[in-house]
TIKOL-326181 format. One record per atom (N, C-alpha, C, O, CB): x, y negated, z; residue in one letter. Coordinates in steps of 0.1 Angstrom, whole numbers, plus 2048, in hexadecimal, padded with zeros to 3 digits. Glycine has a CB too. Layout:
<pts>
XYZa/...
</pts>
This chain:
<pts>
8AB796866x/8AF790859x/8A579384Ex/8A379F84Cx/8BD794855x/8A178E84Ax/89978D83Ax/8A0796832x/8AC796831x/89977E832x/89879D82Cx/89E7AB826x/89F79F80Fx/89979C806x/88A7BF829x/8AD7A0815x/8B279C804x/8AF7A87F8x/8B67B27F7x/8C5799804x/8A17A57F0x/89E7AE7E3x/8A77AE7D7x/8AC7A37D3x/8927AA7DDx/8AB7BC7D1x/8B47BA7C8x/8AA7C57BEx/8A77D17BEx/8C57BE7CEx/8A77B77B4x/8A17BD7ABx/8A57C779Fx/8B17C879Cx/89D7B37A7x/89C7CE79Ax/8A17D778Fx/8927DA785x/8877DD78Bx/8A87E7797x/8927D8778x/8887DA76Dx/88B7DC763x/8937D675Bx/8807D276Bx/8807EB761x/8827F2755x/8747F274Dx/8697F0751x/886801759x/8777F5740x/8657F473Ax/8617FB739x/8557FB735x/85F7F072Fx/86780A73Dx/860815741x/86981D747x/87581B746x/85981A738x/86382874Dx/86482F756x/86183C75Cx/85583C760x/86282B75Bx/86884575Dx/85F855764x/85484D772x/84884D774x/87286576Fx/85E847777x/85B84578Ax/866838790x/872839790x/861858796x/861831792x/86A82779Ax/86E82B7A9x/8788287B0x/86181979Cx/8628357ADx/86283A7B8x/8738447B4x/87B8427BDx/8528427BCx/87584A7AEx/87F8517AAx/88B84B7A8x/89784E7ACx/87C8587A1x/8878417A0x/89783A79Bx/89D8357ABx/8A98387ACx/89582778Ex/8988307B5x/89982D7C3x/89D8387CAx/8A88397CFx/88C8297C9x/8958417CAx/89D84E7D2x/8AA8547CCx/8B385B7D2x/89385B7D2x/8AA84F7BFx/8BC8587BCx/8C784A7C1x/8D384A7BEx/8C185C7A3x/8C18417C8x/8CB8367CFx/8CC8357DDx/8CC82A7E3x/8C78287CCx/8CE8417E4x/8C783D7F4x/8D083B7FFx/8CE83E80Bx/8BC8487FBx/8E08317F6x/8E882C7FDx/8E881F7F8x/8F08197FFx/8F28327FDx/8E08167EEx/8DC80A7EDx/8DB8037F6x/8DD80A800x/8D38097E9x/8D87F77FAx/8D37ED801x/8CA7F0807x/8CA7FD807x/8D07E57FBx/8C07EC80Fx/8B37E7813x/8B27DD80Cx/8BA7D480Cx/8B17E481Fx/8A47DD803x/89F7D47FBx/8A47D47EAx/8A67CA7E3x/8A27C9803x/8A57E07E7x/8AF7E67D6x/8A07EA7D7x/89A7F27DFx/8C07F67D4x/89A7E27CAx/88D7E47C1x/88A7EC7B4x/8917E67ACx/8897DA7BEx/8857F27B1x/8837F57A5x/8747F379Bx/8697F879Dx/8878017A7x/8767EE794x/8657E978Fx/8647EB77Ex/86C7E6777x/8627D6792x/85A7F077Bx/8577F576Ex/84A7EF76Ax/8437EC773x/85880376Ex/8467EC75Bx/8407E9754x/8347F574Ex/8287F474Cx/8497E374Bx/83E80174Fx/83380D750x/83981D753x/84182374Cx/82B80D741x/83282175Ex/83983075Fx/83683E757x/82983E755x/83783476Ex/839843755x/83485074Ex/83385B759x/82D865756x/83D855742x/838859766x/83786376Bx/83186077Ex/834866788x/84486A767x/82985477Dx/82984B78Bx/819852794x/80E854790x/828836786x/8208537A1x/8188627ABx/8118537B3x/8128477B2x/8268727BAx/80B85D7B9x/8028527C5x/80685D7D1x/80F8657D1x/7ED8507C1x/7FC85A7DBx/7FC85E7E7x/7F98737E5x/7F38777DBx/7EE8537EFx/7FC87C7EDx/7F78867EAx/7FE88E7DDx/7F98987D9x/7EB8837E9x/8068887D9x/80A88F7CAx/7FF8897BBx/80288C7AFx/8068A47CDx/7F48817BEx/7EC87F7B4x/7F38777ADx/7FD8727B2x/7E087C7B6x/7EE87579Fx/7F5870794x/7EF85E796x/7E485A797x/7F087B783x/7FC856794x/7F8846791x/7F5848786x/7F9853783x/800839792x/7EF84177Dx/7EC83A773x/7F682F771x/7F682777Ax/7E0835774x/7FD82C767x/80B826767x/80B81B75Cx/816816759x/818831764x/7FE817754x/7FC814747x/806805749x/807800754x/7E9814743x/80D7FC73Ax/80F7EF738x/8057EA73Fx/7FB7F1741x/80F7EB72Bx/8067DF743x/7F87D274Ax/7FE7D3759x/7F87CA760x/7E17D8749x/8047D775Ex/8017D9771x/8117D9773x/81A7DB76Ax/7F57EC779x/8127D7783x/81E7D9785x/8217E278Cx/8197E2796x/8247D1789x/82C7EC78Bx/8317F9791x/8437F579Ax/84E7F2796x/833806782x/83C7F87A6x/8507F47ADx/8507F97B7x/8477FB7BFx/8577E47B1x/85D7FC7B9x/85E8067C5x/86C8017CAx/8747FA7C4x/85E8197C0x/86D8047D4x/8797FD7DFx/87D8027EAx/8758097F0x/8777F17E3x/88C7FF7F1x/88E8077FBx/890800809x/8957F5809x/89880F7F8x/88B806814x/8877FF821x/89580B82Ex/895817831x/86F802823x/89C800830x/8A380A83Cx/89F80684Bx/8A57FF853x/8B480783Cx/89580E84Cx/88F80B85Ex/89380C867x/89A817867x/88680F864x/893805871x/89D80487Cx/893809888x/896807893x/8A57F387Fx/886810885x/87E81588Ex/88082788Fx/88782D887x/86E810889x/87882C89Bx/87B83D894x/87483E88Fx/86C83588Cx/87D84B89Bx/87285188Ax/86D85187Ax/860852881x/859853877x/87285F86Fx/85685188Ex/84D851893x/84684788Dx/83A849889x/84E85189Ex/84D83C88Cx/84482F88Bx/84282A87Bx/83D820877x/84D821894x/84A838874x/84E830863x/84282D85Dx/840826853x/856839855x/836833865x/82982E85Bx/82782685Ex/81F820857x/81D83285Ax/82C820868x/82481086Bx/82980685Ex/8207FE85Bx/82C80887Dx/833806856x/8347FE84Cx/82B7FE842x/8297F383Dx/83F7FE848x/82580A83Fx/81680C835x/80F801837x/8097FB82Ex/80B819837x/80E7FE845x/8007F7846x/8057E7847x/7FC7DF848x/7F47FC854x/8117E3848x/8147D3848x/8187D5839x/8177CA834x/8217CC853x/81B7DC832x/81E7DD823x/8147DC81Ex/8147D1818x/8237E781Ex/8067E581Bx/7FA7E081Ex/7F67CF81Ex/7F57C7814x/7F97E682Ax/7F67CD827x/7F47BE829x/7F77B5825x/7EF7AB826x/7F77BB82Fx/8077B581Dx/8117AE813x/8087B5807x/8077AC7FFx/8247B3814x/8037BF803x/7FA7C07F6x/7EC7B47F7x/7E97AD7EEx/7F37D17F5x/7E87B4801x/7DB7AF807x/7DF7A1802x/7D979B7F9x/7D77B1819x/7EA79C80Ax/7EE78E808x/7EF78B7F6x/7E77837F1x/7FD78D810x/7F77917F0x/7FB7907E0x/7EA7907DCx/7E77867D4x/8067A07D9x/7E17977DFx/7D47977D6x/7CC78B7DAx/7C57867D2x/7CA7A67D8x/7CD7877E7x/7C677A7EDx/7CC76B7E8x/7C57617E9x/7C877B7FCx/7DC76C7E3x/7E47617DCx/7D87617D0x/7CF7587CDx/7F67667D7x/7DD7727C7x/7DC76A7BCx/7CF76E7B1x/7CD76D7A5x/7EA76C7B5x/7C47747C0x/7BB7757BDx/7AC76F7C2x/7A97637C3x/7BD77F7BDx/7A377B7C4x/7997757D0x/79C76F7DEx/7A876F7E2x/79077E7D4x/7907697E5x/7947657F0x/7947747F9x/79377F7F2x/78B7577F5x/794775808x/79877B80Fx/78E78B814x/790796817x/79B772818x/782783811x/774786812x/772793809x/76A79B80Cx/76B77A80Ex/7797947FEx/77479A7F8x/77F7A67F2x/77E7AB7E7x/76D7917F1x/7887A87FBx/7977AE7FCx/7967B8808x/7937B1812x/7A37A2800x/7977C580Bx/7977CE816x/7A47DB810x/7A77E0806x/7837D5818x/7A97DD81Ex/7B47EB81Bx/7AF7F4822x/7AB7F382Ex/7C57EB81Fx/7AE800817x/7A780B81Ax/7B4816823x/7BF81681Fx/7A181180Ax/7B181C82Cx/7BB822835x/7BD82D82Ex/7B3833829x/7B7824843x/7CF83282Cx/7D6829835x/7D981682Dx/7D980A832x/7E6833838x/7DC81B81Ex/7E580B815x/7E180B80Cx/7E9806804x/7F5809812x/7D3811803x/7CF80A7F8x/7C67FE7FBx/7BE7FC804x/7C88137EFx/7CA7F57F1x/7C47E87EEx/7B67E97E8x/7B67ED7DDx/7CD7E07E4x/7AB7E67ECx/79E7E27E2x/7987D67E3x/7987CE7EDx/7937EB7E2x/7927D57D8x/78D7C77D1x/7817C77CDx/7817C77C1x/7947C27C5x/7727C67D4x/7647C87D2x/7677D77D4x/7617DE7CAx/75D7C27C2x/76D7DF7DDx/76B7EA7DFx/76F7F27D3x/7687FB7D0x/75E7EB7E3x/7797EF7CDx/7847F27C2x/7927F47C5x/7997EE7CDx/7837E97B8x/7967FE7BDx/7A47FE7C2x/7AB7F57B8x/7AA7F57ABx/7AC80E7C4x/7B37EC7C2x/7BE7E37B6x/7CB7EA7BCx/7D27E97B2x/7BF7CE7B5x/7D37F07C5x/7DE7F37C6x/7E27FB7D4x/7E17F67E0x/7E57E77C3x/7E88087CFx/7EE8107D7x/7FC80E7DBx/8058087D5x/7EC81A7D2x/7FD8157E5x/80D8137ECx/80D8227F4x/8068287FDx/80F8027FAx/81C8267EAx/8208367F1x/82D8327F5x/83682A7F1x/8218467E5x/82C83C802x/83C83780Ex/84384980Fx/83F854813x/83482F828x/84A84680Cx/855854809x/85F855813x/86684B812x/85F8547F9x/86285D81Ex/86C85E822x/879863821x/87686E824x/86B85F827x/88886281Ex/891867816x/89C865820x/89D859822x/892861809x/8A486D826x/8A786F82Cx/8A885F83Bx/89E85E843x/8AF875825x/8B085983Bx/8AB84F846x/8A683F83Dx/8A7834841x/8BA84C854x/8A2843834x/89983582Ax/88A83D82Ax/88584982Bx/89F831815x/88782D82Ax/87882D81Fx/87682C811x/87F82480Ex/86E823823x/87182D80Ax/86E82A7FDx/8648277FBx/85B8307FDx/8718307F7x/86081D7F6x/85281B7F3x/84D8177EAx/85280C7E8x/84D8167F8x/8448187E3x/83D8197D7x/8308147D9x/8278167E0x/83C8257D2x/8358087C8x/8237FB7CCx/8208037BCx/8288087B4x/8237DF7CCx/8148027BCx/80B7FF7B2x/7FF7F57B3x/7F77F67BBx/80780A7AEx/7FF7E97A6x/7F77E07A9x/7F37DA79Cx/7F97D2796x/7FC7D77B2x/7E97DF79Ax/7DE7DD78Cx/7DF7D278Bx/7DD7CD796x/7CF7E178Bx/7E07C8781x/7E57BB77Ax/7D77BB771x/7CC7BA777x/7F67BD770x/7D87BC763x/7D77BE759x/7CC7CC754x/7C07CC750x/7E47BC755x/7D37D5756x/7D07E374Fx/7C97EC75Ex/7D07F775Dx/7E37EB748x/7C37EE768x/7BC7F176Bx/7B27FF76Ax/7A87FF763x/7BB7E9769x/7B680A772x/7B381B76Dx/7A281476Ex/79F80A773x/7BA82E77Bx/79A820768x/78C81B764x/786818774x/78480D779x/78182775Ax/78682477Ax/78281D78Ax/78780E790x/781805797x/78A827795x/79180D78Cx/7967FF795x/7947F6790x/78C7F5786x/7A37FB798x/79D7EB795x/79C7DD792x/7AA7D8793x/7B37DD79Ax/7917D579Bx/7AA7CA788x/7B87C8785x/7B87B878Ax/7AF7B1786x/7BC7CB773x/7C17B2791x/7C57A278Fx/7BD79A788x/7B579178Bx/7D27A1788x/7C079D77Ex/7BB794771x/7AA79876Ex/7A3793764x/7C579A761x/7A47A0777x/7977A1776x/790794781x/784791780x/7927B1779x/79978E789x/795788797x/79677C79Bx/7907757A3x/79C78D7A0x/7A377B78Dx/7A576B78Bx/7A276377Dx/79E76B775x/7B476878Fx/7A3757777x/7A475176Dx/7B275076Ax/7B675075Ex/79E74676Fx/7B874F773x/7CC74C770x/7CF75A769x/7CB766768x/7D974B783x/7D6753765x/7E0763755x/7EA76275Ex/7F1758761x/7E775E73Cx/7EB775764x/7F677376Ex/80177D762x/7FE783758x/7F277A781x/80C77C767x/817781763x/81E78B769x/81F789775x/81E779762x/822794766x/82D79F76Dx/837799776x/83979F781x/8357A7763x/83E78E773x/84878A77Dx/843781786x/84A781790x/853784776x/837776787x/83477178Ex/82B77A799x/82B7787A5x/831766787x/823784794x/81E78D79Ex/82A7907AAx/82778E7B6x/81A799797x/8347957A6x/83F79D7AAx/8457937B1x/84C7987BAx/8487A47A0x/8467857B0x/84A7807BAx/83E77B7C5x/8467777CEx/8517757B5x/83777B7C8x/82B77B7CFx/82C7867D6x/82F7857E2x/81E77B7C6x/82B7927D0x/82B79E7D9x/83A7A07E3x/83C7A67EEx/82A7AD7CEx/8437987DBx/85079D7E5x/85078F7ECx/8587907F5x/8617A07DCx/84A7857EBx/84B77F7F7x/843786802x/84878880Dx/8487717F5x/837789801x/83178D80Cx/83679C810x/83479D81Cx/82178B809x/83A7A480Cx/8407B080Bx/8487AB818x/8467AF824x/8487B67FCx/85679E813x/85C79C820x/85A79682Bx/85F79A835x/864797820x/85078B829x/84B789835x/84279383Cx/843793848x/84477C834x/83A79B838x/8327A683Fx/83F7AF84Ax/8407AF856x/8297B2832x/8477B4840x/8507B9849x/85A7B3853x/8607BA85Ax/8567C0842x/85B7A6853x/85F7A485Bx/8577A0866x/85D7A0870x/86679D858x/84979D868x/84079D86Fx/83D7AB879x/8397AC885x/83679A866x/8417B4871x/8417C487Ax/8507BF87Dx/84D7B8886x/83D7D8870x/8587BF87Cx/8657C3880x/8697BA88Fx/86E7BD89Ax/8707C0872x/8647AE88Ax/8657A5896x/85A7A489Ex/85D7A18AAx/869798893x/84D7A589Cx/8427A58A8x/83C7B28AAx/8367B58B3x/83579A8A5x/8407BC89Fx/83D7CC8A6x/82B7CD89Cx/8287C6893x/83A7CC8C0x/8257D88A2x/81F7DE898x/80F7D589Cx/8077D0894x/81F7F2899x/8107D68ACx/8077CD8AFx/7FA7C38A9x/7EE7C38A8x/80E7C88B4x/8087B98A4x/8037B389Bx/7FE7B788Bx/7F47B4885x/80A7AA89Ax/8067BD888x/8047C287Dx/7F37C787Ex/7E97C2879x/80F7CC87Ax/7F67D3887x/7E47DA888x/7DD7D288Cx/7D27D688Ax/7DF7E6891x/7DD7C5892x/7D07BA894x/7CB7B1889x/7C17AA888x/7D47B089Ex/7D67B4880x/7CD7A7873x/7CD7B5868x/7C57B285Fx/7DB794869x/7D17C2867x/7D17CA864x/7BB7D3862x/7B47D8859x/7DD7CF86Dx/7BC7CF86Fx/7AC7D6871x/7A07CB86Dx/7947CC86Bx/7A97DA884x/7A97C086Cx/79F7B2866x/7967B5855x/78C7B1850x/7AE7A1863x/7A07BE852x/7A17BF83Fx/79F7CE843x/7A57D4839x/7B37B8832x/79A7D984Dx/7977E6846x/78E7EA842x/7847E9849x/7997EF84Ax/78F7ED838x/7827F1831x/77A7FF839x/781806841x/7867F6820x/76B803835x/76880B842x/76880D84Cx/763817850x/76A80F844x/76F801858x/772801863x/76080086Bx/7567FB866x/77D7F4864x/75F806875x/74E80C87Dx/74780E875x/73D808876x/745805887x/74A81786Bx/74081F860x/73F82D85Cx/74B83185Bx/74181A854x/736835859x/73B83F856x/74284684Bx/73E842840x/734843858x/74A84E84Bx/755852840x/75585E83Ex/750867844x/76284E842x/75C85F836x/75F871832x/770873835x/776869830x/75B87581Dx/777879838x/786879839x/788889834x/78589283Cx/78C87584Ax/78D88A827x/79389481Fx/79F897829x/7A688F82Fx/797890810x/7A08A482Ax/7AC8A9831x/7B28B2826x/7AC8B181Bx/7AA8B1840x/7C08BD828x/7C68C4822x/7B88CC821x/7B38CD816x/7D38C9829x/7B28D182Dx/7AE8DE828x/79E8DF832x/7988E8837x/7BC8EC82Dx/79A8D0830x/78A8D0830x/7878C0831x/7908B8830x/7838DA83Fx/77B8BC831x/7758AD830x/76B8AF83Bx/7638B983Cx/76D8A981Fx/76C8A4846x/76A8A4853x/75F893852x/76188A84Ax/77D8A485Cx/757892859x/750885858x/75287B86Ex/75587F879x/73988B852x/74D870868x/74E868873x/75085B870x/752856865x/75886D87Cx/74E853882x/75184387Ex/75D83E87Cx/763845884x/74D83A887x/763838878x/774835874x/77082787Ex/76B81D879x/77A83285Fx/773829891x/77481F896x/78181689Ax/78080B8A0x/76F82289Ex/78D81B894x/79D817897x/7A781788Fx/7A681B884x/7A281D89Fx/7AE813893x/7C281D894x/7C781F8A0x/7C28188A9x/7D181588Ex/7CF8268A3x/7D78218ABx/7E381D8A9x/7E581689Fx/7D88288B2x/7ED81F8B1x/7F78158B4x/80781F8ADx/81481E8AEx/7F68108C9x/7FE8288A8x/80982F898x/80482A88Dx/80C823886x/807840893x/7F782C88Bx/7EE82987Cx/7E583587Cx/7DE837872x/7F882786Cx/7E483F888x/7DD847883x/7CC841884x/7C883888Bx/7E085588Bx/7C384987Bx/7B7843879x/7AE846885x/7A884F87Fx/7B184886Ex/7A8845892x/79E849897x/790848893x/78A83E892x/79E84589Fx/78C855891x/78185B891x/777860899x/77B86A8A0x/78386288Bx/76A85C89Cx/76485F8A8x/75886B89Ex/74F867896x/75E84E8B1x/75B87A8A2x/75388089Ax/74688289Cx/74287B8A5x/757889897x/73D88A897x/72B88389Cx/72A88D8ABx/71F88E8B0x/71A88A88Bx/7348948B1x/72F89E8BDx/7398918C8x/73B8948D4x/7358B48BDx/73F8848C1x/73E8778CCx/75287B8CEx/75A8738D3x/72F87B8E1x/7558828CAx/7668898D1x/76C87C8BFx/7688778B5x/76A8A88CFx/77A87E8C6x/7818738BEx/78C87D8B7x/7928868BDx/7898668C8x/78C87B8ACx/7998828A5x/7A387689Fx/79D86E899x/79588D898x/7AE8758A0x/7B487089Cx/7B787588Cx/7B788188Ax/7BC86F8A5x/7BA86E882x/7BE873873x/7CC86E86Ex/7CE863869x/7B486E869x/7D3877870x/7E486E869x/7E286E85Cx/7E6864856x/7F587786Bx/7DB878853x/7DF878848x/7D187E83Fx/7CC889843x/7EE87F847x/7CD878837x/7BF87F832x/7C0872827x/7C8869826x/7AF881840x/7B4875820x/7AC869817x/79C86481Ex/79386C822x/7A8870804x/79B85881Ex/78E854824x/785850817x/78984E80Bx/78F84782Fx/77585081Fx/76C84E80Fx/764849819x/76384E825x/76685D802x/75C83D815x/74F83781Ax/743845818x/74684E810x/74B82680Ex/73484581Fx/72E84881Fx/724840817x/718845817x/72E84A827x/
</pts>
């Protein structure tokens, strides 16, 4: 079944990601979306940038997979970002997701996605530069001529949000990671992959069939990466 969204918007905000987690007997598909956070994290504990101009929303996902497979929704969620910037932006060409689910645009970031697990939910958290744009990135409105809006973005993203997930849910991850590796950025190049507690180099030739990253390091041996930050060379 198509996951029915039940919207919620505030004009500001500590965390949407938060207002969500104090609900985690809600629905599947209870949204929360803000105009601007004062207190909005990214991946790692680092701080979003939450400014007016962009849209902030976060929402809850009840998976019917084990908790083995919960990353696999990053990267079809992902995709549903990919899709929203290809609607209502550039063409395709010029759109890549950096592993595991940030969005970039000429090799810019326009929008992150953090996946929280809370007891048997997901929660997940978009950020997607519109308008207002942290100085590194890039925003919507830098990409197109159309004056987009906060609510018409937001429906764009939640259509593809549901169809992506239902695409993993009914054909499996499979698919997902085949049009997934089409749009990765860095894919047979060399990279840097930040870890907890060192920065490791190699070719970023894969995923596998979790999402972890394969890495072929320069003595030829493969490491797999569940969790790190990647950086072009």
């Amino acid at each position: 079944m198509p996951i029915s969204w039940q919207f919620e918007f505030h004009e500001e905000v500590e965390s949407t990601q938060d207002l969500v987690r104090a609900k985690p007997d809600a629905v599947e598909g209870y949204s929360v979306s803000a105009a601007r956070q004062t207190k909005g994290r990214g991946r790692f504990g680092n701080k979003w940038v939450s400014e007016t101009g962009n849209l902030y929303t976060s929402f809850l996902l009840k998976p019917r997979e084990p908790k083995t497979d919960w990353g696999q929704y990053g990267f079809a969620l992902s995709l549903a970002v990919f899709d929203t910037v290809k609607e209502l932006g550039p063409a395709a060409e010029f759109i890549q997701i950096k592993w595991p689910n940030d969005v970039l645009v000429n090799g810019k970031k326009i929008a992150g996605i953090l996946l929280e697990a809370h007891d048997e939910n997901i929660i997940v958290g978009i950020g997607l530069n519109i308008a207002s744009p942290p100085e590194a990135g890039i925003g919507l409105q830098d990409v197109t001529s159309e004056t987009l809006g906060f609510t018409s973005v937001q429906r764009v993203l939640y259509t593809a949000l549901g169809n992506n997930i239902a695409i993993l849910r009914k054909e499996g991850f499979a698919t997902v990671r085949t049009r997934w590796l089409q749009y990765a950025a860095f894919l047979g190049q060399n990279i840097k992959v930040r870890l907890p507690e060192s920065t490791i180099e190699g070719i970023f030739t894969n995923i596998n069939e979790q999402g972890a990253l394969a890495l072929r390091l320069p003595d030829g041996a493969e490491k797999l990466i569940t969790s790190g930050e990647i950086f072009g060379m």
